[in-house]
N, C-alpha and C positions, 0 to 999 in steps of 0.2 A: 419535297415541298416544305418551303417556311411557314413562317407564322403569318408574315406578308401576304404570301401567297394562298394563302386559305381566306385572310379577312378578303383580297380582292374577289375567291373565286364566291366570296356569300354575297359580296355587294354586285357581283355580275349575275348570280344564278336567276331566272324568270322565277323563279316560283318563291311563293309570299314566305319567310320566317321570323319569327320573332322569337327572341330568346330571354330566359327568365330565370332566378333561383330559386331555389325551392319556395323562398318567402313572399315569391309572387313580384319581384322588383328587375324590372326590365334589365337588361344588361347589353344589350345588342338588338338589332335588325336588319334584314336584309334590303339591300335597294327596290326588291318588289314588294317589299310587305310596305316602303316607306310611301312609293307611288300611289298603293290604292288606298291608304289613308292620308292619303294629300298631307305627312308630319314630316319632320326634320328629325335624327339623331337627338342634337340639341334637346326637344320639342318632349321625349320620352325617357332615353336612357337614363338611369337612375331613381325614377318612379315606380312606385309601386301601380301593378298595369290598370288596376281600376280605378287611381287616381290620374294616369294618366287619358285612358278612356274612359270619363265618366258616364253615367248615367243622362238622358233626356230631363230635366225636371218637369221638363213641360208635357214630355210623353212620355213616364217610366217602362213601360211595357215595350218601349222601342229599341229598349237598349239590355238586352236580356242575361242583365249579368250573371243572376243564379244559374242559368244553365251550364253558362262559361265557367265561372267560378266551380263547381259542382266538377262537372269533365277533370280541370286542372287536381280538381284533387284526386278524384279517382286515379289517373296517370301518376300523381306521385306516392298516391298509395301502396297502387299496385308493382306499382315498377315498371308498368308494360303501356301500351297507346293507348288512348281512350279517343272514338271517334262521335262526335257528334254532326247527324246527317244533313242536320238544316237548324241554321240559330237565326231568329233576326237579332240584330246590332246595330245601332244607330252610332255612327263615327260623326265626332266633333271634329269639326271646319269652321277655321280662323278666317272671316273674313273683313273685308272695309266696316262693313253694317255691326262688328261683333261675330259671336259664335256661336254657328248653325249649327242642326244633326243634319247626317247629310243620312238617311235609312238606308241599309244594305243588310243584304241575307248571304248569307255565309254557311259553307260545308268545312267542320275542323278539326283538325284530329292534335290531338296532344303527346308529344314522347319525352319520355324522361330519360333523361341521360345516368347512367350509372358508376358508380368508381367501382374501384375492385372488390369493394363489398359489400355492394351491391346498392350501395344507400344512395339516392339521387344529387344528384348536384347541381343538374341543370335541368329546365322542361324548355322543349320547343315546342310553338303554336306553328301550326302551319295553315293558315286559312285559305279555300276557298273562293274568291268572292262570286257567288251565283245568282245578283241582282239581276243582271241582267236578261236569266231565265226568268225570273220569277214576278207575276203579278200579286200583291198584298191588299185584300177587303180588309180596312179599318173596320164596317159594321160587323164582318164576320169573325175577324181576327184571325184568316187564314189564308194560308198563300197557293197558288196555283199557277201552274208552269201556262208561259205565253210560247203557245204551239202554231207556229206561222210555217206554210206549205216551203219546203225547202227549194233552195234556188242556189244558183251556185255560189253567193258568198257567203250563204249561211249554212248551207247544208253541214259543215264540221258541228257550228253552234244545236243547229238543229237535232243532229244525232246525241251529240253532247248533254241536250235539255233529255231528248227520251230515256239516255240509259238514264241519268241523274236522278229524274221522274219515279224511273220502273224501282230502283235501287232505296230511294226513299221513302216511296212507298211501300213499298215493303219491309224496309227497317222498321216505319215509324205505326204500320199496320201491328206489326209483330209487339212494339212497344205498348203501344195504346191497348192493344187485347191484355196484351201482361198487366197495366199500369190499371186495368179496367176491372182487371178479375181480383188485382191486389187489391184496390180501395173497395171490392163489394165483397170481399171475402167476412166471413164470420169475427174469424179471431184476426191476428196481426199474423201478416209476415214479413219477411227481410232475407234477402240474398245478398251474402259472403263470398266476398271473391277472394280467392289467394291464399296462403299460408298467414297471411296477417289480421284475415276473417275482415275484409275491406265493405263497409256498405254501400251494393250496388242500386238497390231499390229496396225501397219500405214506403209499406202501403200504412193508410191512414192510423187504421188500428197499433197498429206499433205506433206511430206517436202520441196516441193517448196512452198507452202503456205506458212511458217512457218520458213527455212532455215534449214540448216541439221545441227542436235544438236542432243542429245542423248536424246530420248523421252519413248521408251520401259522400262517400269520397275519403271519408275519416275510416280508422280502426275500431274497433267494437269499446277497445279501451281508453282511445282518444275522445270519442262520443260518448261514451259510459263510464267517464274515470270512478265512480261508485259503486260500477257494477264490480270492478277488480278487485278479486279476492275472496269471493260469493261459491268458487266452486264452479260455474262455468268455461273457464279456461281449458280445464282438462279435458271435458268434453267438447269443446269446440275442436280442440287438438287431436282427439282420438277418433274424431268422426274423420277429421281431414286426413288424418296419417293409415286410416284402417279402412278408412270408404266403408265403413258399417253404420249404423242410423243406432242414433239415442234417443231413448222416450224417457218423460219423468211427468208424475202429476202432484199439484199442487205444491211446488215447490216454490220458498219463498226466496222473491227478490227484493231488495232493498234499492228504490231510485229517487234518484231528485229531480220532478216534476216539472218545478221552478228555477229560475236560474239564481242560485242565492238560498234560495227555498228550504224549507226542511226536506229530510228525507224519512219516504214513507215507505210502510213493507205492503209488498203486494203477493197475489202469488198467482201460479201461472203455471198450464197443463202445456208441453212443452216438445217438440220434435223437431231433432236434426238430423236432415239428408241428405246424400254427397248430391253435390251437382259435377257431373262428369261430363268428358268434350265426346268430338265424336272416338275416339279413340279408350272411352272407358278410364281414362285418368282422372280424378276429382281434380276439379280447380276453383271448387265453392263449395258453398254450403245453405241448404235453401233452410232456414228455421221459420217455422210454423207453429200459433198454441193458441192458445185463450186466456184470456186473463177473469181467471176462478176466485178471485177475492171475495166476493160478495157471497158466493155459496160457499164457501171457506170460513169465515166470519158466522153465515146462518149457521152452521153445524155446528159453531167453536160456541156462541151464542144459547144453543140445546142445550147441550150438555156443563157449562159453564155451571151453573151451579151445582152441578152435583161430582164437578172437578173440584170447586170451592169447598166444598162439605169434606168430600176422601181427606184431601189438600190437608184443611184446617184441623181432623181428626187426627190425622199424621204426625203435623207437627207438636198436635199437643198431647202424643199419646194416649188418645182417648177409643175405648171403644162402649158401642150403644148396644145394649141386648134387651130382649127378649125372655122373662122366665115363668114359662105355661107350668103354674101351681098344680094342677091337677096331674100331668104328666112328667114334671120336671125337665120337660126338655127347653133348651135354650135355643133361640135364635139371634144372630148377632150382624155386626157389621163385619165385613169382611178384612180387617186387620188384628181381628181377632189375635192370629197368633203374632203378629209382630209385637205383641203389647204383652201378652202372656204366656207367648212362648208354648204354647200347644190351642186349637181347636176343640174342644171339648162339648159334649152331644147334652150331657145333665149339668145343672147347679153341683151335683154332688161331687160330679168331677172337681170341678173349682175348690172344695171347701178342702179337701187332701191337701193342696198346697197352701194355703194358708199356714203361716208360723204358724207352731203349737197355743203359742202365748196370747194368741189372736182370733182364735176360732172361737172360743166363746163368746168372745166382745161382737162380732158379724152374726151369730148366731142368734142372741140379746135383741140387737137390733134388727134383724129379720122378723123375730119374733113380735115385737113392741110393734110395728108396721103391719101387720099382719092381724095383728089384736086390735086396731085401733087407731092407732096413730098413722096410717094411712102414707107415710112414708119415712124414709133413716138414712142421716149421711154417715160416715166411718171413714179412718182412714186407719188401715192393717197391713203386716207386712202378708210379701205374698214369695214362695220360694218357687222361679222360674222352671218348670220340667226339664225345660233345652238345653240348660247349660246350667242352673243350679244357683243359678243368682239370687240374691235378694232384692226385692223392688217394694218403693212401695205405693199402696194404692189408694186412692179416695173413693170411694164406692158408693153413690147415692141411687136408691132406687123410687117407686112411688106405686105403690098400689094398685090397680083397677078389678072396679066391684062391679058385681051384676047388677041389676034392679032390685033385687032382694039385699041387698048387702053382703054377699059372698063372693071373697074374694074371688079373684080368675087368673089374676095373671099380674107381674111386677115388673115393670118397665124403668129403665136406670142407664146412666151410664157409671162408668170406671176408667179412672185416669191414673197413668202412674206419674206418680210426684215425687219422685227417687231424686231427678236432680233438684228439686228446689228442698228437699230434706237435706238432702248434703250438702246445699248451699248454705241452710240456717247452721247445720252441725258445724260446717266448715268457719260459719261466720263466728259462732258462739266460740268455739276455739280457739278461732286468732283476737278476739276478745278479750279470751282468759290469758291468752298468754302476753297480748299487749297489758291489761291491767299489769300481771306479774314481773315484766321488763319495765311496766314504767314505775313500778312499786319498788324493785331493783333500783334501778334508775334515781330513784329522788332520794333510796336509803343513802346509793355511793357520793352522790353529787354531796348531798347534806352534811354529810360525818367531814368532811374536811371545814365547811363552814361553820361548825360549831367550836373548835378550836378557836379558831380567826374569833367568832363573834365573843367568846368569853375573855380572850386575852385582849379585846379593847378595851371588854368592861373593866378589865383591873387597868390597864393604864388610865382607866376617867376616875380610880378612885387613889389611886397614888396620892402620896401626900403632900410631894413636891410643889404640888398647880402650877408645874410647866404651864404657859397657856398651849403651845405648841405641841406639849403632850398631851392635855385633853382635848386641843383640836383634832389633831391625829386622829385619837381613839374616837372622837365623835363622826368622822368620820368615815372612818373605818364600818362604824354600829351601825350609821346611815346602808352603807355600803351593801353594807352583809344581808340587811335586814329587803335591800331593793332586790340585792340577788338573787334572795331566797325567795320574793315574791315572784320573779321572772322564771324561776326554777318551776314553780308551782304553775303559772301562766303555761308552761310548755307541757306541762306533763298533762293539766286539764283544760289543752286546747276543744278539746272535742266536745268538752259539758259549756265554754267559754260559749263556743259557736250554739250551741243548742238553747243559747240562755240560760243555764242552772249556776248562776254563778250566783253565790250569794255575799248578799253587802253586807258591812259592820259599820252599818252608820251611824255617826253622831254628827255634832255641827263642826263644820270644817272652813277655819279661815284661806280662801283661795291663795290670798299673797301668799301665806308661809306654804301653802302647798308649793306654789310657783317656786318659792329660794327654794327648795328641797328639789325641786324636779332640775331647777337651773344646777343646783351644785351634782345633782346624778348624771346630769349631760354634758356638763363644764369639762371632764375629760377627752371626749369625741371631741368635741367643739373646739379647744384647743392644740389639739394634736392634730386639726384641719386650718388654724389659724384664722377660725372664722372671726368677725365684728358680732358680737351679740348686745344687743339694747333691749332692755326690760322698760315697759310702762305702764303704772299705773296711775289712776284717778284717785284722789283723796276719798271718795268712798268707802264705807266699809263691801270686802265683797265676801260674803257667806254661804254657804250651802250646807244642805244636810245631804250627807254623803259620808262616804269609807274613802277615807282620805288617803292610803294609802293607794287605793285603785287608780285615784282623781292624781297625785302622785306619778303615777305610772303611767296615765295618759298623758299628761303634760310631756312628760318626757319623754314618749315614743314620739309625738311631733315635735320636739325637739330633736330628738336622735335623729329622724326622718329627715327634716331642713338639713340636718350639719351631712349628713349622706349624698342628700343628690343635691347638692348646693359647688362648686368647684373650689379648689382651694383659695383663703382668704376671700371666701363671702358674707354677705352678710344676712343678719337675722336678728328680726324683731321681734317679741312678744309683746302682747297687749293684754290687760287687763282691763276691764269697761264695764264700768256696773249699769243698766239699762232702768231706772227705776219706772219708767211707764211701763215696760211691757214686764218689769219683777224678772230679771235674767240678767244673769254672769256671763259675760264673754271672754273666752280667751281666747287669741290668733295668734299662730304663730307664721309671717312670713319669711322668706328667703328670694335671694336673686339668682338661684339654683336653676337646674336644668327644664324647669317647668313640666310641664303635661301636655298632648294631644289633648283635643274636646273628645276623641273615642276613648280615651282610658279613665276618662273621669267618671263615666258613671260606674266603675268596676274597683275605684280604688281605693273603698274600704271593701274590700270581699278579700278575704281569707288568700294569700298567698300571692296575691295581685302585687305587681312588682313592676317600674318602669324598665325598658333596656338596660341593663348592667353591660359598663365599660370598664377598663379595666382603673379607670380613676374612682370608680364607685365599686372595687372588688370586697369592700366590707360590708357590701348589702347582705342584710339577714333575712329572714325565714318568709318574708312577707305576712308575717304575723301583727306585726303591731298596729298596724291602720285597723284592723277589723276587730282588735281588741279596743280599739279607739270605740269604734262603732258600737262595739258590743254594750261596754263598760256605760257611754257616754247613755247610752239609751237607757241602762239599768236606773240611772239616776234623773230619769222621764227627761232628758236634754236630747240634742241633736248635735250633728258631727256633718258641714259641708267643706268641700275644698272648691281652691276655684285658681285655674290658669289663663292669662292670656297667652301662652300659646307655647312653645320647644322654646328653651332659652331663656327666659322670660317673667322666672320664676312662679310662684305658686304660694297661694295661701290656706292654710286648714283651721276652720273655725269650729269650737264648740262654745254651743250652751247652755248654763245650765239652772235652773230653775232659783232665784235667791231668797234667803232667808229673809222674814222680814226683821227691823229693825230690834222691836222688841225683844225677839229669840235672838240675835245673835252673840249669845256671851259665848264665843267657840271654848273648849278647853285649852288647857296650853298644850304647846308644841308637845306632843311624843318622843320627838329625838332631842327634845334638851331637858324634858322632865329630871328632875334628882330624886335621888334616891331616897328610900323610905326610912326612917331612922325609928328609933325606939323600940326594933325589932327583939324578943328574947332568943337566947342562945340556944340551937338547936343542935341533937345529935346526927351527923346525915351519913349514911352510906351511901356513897356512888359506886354502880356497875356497869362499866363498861369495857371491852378489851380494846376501845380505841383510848390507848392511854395516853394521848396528848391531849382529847377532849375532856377528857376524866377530872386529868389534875390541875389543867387552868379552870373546871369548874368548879374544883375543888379548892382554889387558891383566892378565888372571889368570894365563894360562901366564905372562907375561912375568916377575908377579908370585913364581912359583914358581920362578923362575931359567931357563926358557926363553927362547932368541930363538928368535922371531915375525917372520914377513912374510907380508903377509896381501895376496889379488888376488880381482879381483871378477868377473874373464872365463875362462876356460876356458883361451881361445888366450893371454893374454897370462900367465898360470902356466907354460905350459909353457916358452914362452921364460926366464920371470925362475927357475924351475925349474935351470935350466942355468945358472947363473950362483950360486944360493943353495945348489945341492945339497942341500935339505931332507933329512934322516935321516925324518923324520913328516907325512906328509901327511894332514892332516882335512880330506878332500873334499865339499860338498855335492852333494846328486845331480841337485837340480830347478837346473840352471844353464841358463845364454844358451848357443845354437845348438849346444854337444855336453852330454849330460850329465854328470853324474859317472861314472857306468860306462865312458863313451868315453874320458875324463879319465881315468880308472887305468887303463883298457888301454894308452891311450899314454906315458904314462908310465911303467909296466912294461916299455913298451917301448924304451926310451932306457935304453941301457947306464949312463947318467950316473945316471940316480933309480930303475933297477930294483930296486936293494937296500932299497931304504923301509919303511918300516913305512906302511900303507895303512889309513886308519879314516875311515869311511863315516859322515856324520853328515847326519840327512835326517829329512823327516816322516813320509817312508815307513816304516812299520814293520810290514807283515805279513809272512806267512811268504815270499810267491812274491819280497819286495823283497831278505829274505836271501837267498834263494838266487842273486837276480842277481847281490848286491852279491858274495858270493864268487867266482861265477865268472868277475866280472871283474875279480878280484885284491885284494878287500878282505880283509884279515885280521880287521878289526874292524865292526861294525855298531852305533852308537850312533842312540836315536832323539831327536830336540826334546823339551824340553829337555833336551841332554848331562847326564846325572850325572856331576858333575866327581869325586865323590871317585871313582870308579871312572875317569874317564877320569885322573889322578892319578897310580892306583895303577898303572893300563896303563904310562904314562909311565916311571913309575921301576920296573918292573919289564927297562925295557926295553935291550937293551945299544947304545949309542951305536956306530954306523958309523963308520968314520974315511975321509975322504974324502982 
């Protein structure tokens, strides 16, 4: 036979078919299924079947699609027929008038068609139509066979209605008692049909378990995609593959209730049984349980806090005891030995392990509490029985007295605080040793900028007046002198953020601060090809402030704009004296890469930095905005920035408090001050073995009318020392085999050079290096690079020793 010859013999066959996909979309019908739905080919194939036979709107219960729907799934669940014995179904009828239901009841069995592996491909419906048996009470909702005395044209029908009758009723007897005993059962149950655990019936109770969802017909994890993965699989599996029964109580399930819903844990007393045919083979699985949540929860609720208390003593190594003075015995909590590594029955026990070093000091304080004081906290080391460790302990106890005032008994706990001691030990160390790297750190950075900064100062004294050589060298001085303060910035980042910075204010003219910050940032700036325009108001603008700092602010928002600005952008500063509200403004804007509204409120905080691309790969440390912040606030001002938006640039304001009119005679400029004349001639020894620092500061003293003899050893200074009688010794302190400190001890010490003037010149420059440097007989403290006009002004202030 063809293919022809099959579609004729389904358009010939009497008996009703309808054919379907798995997806429920018609695909075919037979010529009897077409007649007794009065439909066309046309009319259906290619619809999905509930769209093509809809629902009654006018009488939903007429047209009983969950039952249909439900069957269909079952059948493609399972693999195998699914029969239901009686459905009514209202079939829609196209007529002149519109479209009527025309009511019919139907007997239908459903089969899925299978490939080779078994997976369905197709389901046929095969209906029925048993209207004509059947009488249907709308007030009852129930149908009941029309049983008319047989005659000879009915007698087939008639036989026909009784088995139909006997057979249904008795299917639908057997279902209703099932269906009856399910919804009055206690807990929830469900029957699993198949190796795929198919839901054949579930009674009420399981969908408040579970939430009401469409479960008949589906897989356990089609219906429960939440429950997969919980641990039930394998027992579903082993019950079906073993035919043995699993019990479990209170075990928790996790379900979602709602559809969307969150998901809640429940938990549930639990039993799977094989359901077997008549031949002893399982082909389900009947589960049965209770859902124990609520007496689950009360017990978890009981004891709940005194899981909190174990819980919270655990984590913080603490244990509580008990110590009856009269008998010494102790009582305790039960983690006793995880904390101290033995159980012990007296206090006496405990006090053997105590450090040596320690046992008096717990002792002391037993005592003092004991006497009067009523209670004692301590913390001692304590050497662990179990393994020998050192821990250590906080031990706070508290007295309790009888009516008479005698003692009874001392109630306390003891925590060990081993890790937050090695925490502070640990902290304290990397402390000492970050101080000592960054004290390292500023000695190596410094010793090459002190060369640099003395050999501008001899080209500003030359006698040529190149102007181009003393602009050079004033530049240069400029240069060294911003380095060394950015050098210093990084080293005491961390006193910067805590506040401890301290200012060297006097009155500071903002404009020349401004040309000083512009010509520090004038190399960025043009090595990006930015546009820069300076403006200021004719105003005077003054501040009392450390001009240098003020310096230094200017020109991280300088540096900042020329950074995230793109090449050849532009950038403005402003200078604005505000005299109603007595405040210096400076802005610095750009047409740079702007800011997010989310990063603006972060963008002076320490480290804070926008997106780096690789056209902004010179972005620095994310330091300098928060030294903005820092510095600008020291000087009672404020620091805002402000974007409209990525792209768009950005502007950073500071302001800062101004001087008023009267007070502003600023000093003059610091970096173009001249030098101090009329100074007398001094004898000076320089020590140091970095000899390119040495002898160009030896070649500017010289220059100022000093002699200069300058040595590179320790030991060999002290000899030439006695022979030069130096009046001024500038000593380095990082020198070969003694240092500088040892170096003016001894010499202090030789009646010949004790009368010296002593100045300490080194990279050392925090507070702990002053203090040494005085008490070993320095007078002076300068750090890399020397500020010559200060060391200058030292000089000629100073009265020449006659030897």
């Amino acid at each position: 036979m063809n293919l022809s010859d099959f579609q004729a013999l389904f358009r010939a066959t009497p008996y009703p078919y309808l054919v379907m996909t798995p997806d429920l979309t018609i695909v075919g019908a037979s010529g009897a299924y077409l007649r007794s739905v009065q439909r066309t080919e046309a009319d259906i194939v290619g619809r999905y079947v509930f769209e093509a036979f809809p629902e009654d709107p006018d009488n939903p219960e007429a047209t009983n699609i969950t039952e249909v729907k439900a069957s269909l799934l079952r059948a493609l669940a399972k693999g195998e027929p699914d029969t239901t014995a009686f459905v009514r179904y209202a079939v829609p009828v196209h007529t002149a008038e519109g479209t009527k239901f025309d009511e019919r009841y139907w007997s239908t069995v459903h089969t899925p068609v299978l490939d080779e592996h078994g997976t369905p491909i197709l389901v046929f419906q095969n209906p029925v139509d048993v209207t004509e048996l059947y009488r249907f009470d709308e007030r009852s909702q129930s149908a009941t066979l029309k049983l008319t005395p047989p005659s000879d044209s009915n007698t087939e029908n008639f036989n026909r209605a009784q088995m139909h009758e006997a057979l249904s009723r008795i299917l639908n007897n057997e279902r209703e008692h099932l269906r009856s005993l399910f919804n009055q059962a206690p807990g929830f149950v469900a029957v699993l049909m198949g190796p795929k655990h198919v839901f054949e019936l579930v009674n009420e109770a399981y969908y408040q378990l579970v939430g009401h969802r469409e479960l008949v017909g589906k897989t356990v994890w089609e219906a429960l995609p939440e429950v997969a993965g919980q641990g039930f699989e394998e027992f579903l599996h082993s019950v079906y593959r073993t035919g043995k029964a699993w019990t479990t109580r209170a075990m928790p399930v996790s379900v979602q209730r709602e559809r969307n819903g969150p998901t809640v844990q429940r938990y549930v007393d639990l039993v799977y049984e094989p359901y077997r045919n008549q031949d002893g083979v399982t082909i389900g699985i009947f589960a049965q349980g209770y859902d124990v949540t609520d007496s689950v929860e009360a017990q978890a609720a009981r004891r709940e806090s005194d899981e909190r208390l174990r819980d919270g003593m655990d984590a913080a190594k603490m244990v509580v005891w008990d110590w009856n003075l009269d008998t010494g015995e102790l009582a305790y909590s039960d983690n006793l030995a995880r904390v101290l590594g033995f159980s012990p029955q007296k206090m006496g026990a405990v006090s053997q392990y105590i450090h040596p070093d320690d046992r008096a000091t717990i002792a002391t304080a037993h005592s003092r509490a004991l006497d009067g004081a009523g209670a004692y906290a301590e913390v001692v080391r304590f050497i662990r029985p179990d393994n020998g460790r050192q821990v250590w302990l906080d031990s706070r106890g508290k007295v309790q007295f009888d009516g008479e005032g005698r003692p009874l008994r001392m109630r306390g706990v003891t925590v060990d605080v081993t890790e937050r001691y090695q925490a502070e030990f640990e902290l304290r160390e990397s402390n000492r040793k970050k101080d000592e790297f960054l004290a390292m750190l500023a000695h190596e950075l410094r010793n090459p900028l002190a060369p640099i900064s003395t050999a501008a100062e001899m080209l500003r004294l030359t006698k040529d007046h190149d102007p181009r050589t003393k602009k050079a060298s004033e530049v240069i001085s400029r240069q060294v002198r911003h380095m060394t303060a950015l050098v210093d910035d990084l080293l005491d980042v961390s006193r910067v953020t805590r506040g401890l910075v301290e200012l060297d204010k006097a009155l500071v003219d903002i404009k020349s601060a401004v040309s000083s910050a512009v010509e520090q940032a004038r190399p960025l700036i043009e090595a990006r090809r930015h546009t820069l325009v300076v403006r200021t108001d004719a105003a005077p603008a003054t501040v009392d402030g450390d001009r240098t700092r003020l310096v230094q602010v200017i020109a991280n928002l300088l540096n900042n704009a020329a950074k995230y600005t793109p090449q050849a952008g532009e950038i403005t500063l402003i200078v604005d004296v505000d005299t109603g509200e007595g405040l210096v403004r400076i802005s610095v804007s750009d047409n740079g890469i702007g800011m997010d509204s989310r990063l603006l409120p972060q963008v002076f905080e320490l480290f804070t930095q926008a997106e780096r691309t690789p056209d902004r790969a010179q972005g620095g440390l994310g330091i300098g905005l928060a030294l903005v912040k820092t510095i600008v606030a020291l000087h009672k001002g404020s620091a805002t920035a402000a974007s409209p938006g990525p792209g768009l640039g950005s502007t950073f304001t500071i302001a800062l408090p101004a001087v008023a009119q009267g007070r502003a005679q600023a000093p003059p400029d610091p970096d173009t001050a001249g030098p101090a004349s009329g100074a007398a001639s001094l004898q000076v020894m320089i020590v140091d073995d970095n000899v390119d620092a040495a002898e160009s500061l030896a070649v500017l003293l010289e220059a100022q009318g000093h002699r200069v003899s300058v040595q590179a050893h320790p030991i060999e200074a002290i000899a030439a020392a006695r022979q030069v009688r130096p009046q001024v010794f500038i000593l380095d302190i990082g020198l070969p085999d003694i240092d500088g400190y040892e170096l003016a001890r001894r010499l202090r010490a030789d009646p010949v050079t004790a009368d010296a003037l002593f100045i300490a010149l080194t990279g050392y420059g925090q507070a702990h290096d002053r203090v040494l440097s005085k008490s070993s007989g320095f007078e002076h403290h300068f750090v890399k690079p020397m500020d010559t006009d200060k060391l200058r002004q030292l000089l000629a202030t100073s009265v020449p020793r006659t030897r």
